[in-house]
C-alpha positions as CSV (number, residue, x, y, z in Angstrom):
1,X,91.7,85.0,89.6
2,X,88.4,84.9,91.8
3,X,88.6,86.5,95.5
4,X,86.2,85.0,97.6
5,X,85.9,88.0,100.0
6,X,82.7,90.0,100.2
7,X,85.0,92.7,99.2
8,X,85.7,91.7,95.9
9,X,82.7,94.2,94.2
10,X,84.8,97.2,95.1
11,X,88.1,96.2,93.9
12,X,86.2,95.3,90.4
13,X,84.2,98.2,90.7
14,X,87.2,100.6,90.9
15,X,89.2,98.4,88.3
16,X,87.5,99.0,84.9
17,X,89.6,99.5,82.1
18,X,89.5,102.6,80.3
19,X,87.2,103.8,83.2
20,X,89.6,103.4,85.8
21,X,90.3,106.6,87.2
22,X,86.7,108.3,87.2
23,X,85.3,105.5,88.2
24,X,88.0,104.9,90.9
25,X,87.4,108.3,92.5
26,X,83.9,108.2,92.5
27,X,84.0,104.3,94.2
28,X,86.4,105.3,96.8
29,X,84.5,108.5,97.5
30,X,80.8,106.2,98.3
31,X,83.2,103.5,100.2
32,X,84.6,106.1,102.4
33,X,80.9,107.4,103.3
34,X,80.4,103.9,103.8
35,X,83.2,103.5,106.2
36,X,82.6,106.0,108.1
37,X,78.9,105.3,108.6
38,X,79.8,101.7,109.5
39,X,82.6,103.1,112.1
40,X,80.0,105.4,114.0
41,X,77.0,102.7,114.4
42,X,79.3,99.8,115.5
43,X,83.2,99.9,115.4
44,X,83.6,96.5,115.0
45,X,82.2,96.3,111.7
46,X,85.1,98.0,110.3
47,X,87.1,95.2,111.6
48,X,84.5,92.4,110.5
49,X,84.4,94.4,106.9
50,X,87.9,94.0,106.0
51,X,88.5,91.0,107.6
52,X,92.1,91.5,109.4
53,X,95.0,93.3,107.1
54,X,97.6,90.7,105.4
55,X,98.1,87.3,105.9
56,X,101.8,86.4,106.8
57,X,103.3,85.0,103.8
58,X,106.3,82.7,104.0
59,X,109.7,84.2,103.5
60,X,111.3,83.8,100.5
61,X,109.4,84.7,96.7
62,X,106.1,84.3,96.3
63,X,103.4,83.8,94.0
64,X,100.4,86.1,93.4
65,X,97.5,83.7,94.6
66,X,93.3,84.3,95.0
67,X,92.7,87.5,97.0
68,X,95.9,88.9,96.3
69,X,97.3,91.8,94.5
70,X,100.7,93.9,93.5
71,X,101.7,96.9,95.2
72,X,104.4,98.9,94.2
73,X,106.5,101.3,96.8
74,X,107.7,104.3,94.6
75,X,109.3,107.9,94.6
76,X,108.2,110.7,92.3
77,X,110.1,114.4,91.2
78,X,113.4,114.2,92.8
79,X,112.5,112.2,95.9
80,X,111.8,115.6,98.7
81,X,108.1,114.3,98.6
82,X,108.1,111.1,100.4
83,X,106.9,107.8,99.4
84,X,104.0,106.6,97.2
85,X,102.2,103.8,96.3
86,X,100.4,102.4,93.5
87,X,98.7,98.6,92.8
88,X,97.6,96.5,90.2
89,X,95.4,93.6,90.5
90,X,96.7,91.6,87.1
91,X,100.6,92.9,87.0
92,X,99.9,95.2,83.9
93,X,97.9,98.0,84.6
94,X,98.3,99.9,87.7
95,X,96.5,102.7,89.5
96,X,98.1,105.4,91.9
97,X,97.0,105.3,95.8
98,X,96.3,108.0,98.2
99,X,95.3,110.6,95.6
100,X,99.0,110.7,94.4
101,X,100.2,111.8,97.6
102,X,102.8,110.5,99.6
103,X,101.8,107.9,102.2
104,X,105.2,108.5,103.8
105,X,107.7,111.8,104.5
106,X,111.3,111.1,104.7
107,X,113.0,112.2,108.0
108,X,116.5,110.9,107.9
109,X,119.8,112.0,106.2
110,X,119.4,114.7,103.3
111,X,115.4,114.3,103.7
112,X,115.1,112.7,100.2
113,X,113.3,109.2,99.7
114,X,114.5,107.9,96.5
115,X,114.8,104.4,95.4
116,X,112.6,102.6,98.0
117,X,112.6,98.8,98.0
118,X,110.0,96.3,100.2
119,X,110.4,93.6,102.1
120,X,107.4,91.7,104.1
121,X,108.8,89.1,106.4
122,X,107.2,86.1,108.3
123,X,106.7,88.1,111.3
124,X,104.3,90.3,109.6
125,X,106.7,93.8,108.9
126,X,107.2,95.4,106.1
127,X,110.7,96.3,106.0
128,X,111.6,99.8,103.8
129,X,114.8,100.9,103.0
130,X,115.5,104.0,100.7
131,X,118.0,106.0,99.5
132,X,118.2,109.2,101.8
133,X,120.9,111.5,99.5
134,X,122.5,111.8,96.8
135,X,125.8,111.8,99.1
136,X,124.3,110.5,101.9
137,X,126.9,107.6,102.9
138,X,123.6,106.6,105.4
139,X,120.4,104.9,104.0
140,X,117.1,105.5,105.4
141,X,115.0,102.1,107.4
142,X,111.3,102.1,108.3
143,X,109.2,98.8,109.1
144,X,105.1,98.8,109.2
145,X,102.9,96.2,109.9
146,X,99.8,98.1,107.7
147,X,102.0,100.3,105.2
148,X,99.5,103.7,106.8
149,X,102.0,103.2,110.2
150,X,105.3,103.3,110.1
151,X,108.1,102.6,112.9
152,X,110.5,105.8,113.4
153,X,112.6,106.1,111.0
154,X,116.5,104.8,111.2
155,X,119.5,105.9,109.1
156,X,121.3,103.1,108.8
157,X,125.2,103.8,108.7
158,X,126.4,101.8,105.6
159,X,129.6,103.7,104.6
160,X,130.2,106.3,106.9
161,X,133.3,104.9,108.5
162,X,134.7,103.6,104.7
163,X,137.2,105.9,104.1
164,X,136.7,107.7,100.6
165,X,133.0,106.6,100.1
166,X,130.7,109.1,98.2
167,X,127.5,108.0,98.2
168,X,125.0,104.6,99.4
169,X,122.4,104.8,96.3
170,X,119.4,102.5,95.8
171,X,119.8,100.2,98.7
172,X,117.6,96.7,98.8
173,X,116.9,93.7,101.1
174,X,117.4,90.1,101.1
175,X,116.4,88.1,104.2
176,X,118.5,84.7,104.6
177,X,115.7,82.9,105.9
178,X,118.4,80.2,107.5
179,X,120.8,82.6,109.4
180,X,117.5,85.4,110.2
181,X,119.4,87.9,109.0
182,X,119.1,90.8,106.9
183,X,121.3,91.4,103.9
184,X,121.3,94.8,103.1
185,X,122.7,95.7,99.3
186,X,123.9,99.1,98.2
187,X,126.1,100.8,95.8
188,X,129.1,103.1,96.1
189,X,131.9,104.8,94.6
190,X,135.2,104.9,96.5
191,X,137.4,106.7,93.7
192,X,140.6,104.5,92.9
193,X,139.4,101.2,94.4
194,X,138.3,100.0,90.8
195,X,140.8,102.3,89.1
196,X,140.8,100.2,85.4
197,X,136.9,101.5,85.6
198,X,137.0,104.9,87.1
199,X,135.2,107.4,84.8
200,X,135.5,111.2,85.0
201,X,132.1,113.2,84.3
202,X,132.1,116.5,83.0
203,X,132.5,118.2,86.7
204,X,136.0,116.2,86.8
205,X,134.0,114.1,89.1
206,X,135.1,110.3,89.4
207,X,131.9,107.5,89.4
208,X,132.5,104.3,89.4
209,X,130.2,102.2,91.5
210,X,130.1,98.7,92.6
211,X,127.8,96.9,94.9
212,X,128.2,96.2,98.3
213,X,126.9,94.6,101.0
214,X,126.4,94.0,105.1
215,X,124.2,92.3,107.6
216,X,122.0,92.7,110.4
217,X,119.9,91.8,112.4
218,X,118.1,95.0,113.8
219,X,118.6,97.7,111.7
220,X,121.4,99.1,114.1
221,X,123.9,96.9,114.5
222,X,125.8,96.1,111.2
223,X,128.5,93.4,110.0
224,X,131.6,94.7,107.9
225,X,130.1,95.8,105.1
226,X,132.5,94.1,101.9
227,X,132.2,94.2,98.3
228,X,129.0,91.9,96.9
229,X,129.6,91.8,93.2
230,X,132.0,93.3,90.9
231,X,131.5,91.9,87.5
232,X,134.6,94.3,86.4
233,X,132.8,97.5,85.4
234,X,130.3,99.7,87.0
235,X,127.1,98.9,88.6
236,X,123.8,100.0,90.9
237,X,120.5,98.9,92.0
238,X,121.4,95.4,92.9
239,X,118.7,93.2,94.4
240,X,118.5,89.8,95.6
241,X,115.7,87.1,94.6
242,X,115.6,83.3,96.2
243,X,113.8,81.3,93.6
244,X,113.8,77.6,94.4
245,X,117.0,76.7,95.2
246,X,119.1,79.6,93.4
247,X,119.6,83.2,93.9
248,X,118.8,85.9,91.4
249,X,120.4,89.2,91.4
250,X,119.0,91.7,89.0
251,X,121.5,94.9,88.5
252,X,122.0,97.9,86.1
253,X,125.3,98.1,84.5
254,X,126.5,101.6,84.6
255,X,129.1,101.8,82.7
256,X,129.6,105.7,81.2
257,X,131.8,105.0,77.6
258,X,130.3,103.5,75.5
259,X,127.0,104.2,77.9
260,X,125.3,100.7,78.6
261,X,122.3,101.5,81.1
262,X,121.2,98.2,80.7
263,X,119.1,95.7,83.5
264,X,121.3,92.2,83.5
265,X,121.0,89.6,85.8
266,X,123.2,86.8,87.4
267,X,123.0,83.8,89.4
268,X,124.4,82.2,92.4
269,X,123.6,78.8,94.6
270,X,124.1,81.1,97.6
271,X,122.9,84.3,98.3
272,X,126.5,85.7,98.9
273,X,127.5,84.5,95.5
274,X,129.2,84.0,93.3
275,X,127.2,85.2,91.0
276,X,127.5,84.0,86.9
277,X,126.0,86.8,85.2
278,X,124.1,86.3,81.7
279,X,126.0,87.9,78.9
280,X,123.1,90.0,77.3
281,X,121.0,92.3,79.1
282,X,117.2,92.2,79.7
283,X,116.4,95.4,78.4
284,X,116.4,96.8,75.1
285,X,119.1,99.1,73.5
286,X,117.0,101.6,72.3
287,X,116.5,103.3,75.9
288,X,118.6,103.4,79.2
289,X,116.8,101.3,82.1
290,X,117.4,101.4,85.8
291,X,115.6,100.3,89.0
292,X,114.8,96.8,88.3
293,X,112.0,94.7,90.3
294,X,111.2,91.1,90.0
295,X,107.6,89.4,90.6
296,X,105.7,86.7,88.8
297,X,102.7,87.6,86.4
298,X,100.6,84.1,85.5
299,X,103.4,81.6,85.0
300,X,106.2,84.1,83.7
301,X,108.4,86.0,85.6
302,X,108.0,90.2,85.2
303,X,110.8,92.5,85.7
304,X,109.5,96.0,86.3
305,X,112.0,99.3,85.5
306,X,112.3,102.9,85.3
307,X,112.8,104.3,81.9
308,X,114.5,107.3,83.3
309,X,115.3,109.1,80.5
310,X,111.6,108.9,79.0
311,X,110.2,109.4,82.2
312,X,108.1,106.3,81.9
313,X,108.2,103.0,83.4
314,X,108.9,99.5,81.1
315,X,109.0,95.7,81.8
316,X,110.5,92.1,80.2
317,X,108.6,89.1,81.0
318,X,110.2,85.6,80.7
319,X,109.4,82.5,81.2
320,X,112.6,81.1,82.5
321,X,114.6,83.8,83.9
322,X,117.3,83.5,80.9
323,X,115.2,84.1,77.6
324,X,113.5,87.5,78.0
325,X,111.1,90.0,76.0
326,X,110.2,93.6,76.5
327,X,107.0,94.1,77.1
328,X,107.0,97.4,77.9
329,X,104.0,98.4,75.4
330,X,101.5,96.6,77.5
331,X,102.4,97.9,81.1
332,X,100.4,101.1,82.3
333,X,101.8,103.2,85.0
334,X,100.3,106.6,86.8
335,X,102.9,109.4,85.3
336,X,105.4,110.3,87.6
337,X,106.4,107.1,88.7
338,X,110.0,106.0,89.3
339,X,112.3,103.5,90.6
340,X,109.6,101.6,93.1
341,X,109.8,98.0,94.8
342,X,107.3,95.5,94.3
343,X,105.2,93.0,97.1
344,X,102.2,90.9,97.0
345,X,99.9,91.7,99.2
346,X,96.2,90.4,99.5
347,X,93.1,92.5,98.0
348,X,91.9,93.5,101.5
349,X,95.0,94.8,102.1
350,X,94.3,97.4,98.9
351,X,91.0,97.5,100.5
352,X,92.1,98.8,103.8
353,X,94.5,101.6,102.0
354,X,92.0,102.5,99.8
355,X,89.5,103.3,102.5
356,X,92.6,105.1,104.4
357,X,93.1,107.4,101.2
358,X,89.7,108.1,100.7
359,X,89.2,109.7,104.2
């Protein structure tokens, strides 16, 4: 995977296995003398340096080409700390950003920013939506052309005038490239409208989530939101891939007894379904998985996911979409990292946050 930008030196430099995070540090430390050197003799070489931010890649999936790398938008703790980032350059071993520190502070709802997902569009935005509460029936929305600047943030009203709604967890976005709209997804419980399913927790508490779903155009104004998929027991963290000419929706199945905590994913010639779901998961048995994100790695497809309970993140690669493997033995993650959203972005992109996080 060559990079023909002068730049390519640092990103090797500061990607050395085994090496990575000494190494990194001390790189990023010498670049950021660099920087600022270049920025008081002539401001314009900062701009000739990293030669412009991100290119605007088509809507829709895309494929990690020369000059280009993967970027992951994550929480950490319990979500009061913001947003982080980290990046890889071959899918597999990834490096925390920003010295660990959040590149982004929540300001919206109950001031959490849990389970963020990313969008980039063909205007150039990256959209962000995140879960703001735990019984929040708002999300939070932020959009940044650089991922340093972000747009004020928005809490967008999913649920609040569904009668009976107790929460909007782990929203993502779809963009239907035909209508230019937005398709927000989400998941609630609304106790009794899936009674076969409810479950009572240990607080006498009833959970029992399905995924749901509304679109926009701004951010502000919203359609109905309706019911997106109900497979017939309880799910969260639905997102929505196109792939050629199909839709993919990767979900966790939460269903309490017998716990499942599985990744599955479904299929649909449209992205508002139906969707024909696979009959066996993704993920192993031998852990519970949630948070799912899709990219491609070489010619297979990667699905990335938070192995809560271990506190460590795992993937499955496949080649097809339907046959897959876990793989999680040869992923690396910074500790700390959970349920994130994943983007391609190009290497002078990284470039331009690792000189940001180095100041």
């Amino acid at each position: 995977m060559k990079d023909v930008n002068s730049n390519q030196c640092l990103i090797d430099a500061i990607w050395s296995p085994g090496k990575q995070r000494m190494l990194g540090y001390t790189i990023i430390s010498q670049f950021s003398r660099l920087v600022r050197s270049m920025a008081r003799l002539c401001p314009l070489s900062i701009i000739l340096f990293f030669g412009g931010c991100e290119r605007n890649d088509p809507v829709g999936f895309v494929t990690l080409g020369d000059g280009s790398a993967y970027l992951m938008a994550h929480f950490r703790g319990d979500g009061s700390e913001g947003l982080f980032y980290s990046y890889s350059l071959d899918g597999y071993n990834w490096v925390s950003l920003n010295r660990e520190k959040p590149a982004l502070i929540p300001q919206v709802g109950s001031k959490l920013m849990r389970d963020p997902s990313i969008l980039h569009t063909d205007d150039g935005l990256y959209h962000l939506v995140w879960t703001s509460g735990w019984r929040d029936r708002s999300i939070g929305y932020a959009n940044s052309r650089d991922l340093v600047n972000w747009s004020e943030q928005k809490s967008v009203p999913v649920m609040v005038y569904q009668a009976g709604a107790k929460n909007a967890w782990a929203p993502s976005l779809a963009f239907d490239s035909q209508k230019r709209e937005f398709l927000i997804l989400w998941s609630t419980t609304i106790p009794g409208q899936f009674a076969d399913t409810d479950f009572v927790n240990g607080d006498g508490e009833i959970w029992n989530h399905r995924l749901y779903s509304a679109r926009t155009h701004d951010f502000v104004d919203l359609k109905e939101p309706g019911v997106f998929y109900d497979p017939g027991y309880s799910v969260i963290d639905g997102c929505v891939s196109q792939i050629d000419n199909e839709y993919v929706l990767l979900f966790k199945n939460e269903t309490e007894d017998p716990p499942e905590k599985n990744i599955r994913i479904a299929f649909s010639k449209t992205i508002e379904g139906p969707y024909e779901s696979v009959a066996k998961p993704i993920t192993g048995n031998s852990y519970w998985a949630e948070g799912p994100a899709l990219t491609t790695v070489g010619e297979d497809w990667v699905v990335y996911f938070d192995k809560y309970r271990e506190q460590k993140y795992g993937a499955a690669m496949s080649k097809d979409l339907r046959t897959w493997s876990d793989v999680s033995a040869s992923v690396n993650f910074p500790a700390g990292v959970r349920h994130g959203g994943v983007v391609i972005v190009t290497r002078d992109m990284i470039n331009a946050l690792l000189a940001w996080t180095a100041e």
